[in-house]
C-alpha positions in Angstrom: 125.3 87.3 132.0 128.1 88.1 130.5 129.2 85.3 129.2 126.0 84.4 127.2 126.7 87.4 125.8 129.9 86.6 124.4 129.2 83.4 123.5 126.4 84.3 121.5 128.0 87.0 119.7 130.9 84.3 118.5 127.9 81.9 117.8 126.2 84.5 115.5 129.9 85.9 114.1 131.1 82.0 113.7 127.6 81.5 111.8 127.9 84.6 109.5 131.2 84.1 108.4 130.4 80.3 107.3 127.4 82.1 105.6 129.8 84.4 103.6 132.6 81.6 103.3 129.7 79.3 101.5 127.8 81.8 99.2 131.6 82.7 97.7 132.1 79.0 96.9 128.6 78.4 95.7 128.5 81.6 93.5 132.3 80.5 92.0 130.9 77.1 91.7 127.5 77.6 89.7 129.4 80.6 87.5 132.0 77.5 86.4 128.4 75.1 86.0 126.5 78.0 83.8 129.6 78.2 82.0 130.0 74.3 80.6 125.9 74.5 80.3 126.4 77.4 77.5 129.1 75.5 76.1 127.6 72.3 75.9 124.2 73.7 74.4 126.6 75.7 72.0 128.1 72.5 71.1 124.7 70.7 70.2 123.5 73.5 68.2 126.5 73.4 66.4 126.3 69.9 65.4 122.5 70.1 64.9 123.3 72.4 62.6 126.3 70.5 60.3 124.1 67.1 60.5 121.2 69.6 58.7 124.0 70.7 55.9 125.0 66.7 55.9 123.7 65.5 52.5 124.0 61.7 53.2 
């Protein structure tokens, strides 16, 4: 019985620390993804706005 034991408690340890390893890179991942969104849509608006000044 003790060996189920074990094993289940370095299944469950195993399984948590992926968990933790993959919500850091996710979290680093969409910060870097929200980042270029708000720049891009910063971008547009700025060019919206100079082709509205443009008097061709």
């Amino acid at each position: 019985m003790a060996f189920w034991t074990t094993f289940w408690t370095v299944v469950l340890i195993i399984g948590v620390a992926l968990f933790a390893v993959l919500s850091v890179v996710v979290t680093i991942g969409g910060w870097f993804d929200i980042r270029a969104l708000f720049e891009s849509i910063k971008a547009q608006h700025t060019e919206a706005e100079t082709e509205d000044r443009d008097p061709r």
